[in-house]
C-alpha positions, -999 to +999 in steps of 0.1 A: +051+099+019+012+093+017-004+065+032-024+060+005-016+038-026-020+056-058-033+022-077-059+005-059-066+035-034-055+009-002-054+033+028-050+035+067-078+016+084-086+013+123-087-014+148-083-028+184-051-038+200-062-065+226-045-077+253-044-109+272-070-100+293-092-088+267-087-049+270-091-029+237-074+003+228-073+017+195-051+011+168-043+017+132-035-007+104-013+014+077-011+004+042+023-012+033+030+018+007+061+027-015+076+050-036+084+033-073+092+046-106+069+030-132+070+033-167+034+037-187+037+042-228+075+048-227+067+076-199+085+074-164+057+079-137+064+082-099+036+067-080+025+053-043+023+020-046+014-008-022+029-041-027+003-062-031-003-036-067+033-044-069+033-078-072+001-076-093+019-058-117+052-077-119+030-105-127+012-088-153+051-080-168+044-046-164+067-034-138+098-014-153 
């Protein structure tokens, strides 16, 4: 599955972990994506979808 939401274009980003005492090694922060069947004009679509897009759009009333 892709890391990359289809909607809003939300993708991996980078980081630091950081310990207690303050040592930094490198990290990723991966975009909370899903698989979901949407439908757009009567037309089922499959798209990668984060859930914050998710939520937008069951708040919108446009989720199927």
């Amino acid at each position: 599955m892709s890391g990359k939401c289809d909607v809003c274009g939300k993708a991996k980003t980078f980081g630091n972990n950081v310990s207690f005492s303050k040592r930094r090694t490198s990290r990723d922060f991966r975009a909370n994506v899903h698989k979901k069947r949407i439908v757009v004009n009567g037309v089922g679509i499959r798209l990668n979808i984060c859930t914050r897009c998710q939520r937008s759009l069951g708040k919108a009333g446009k989720a199927a």
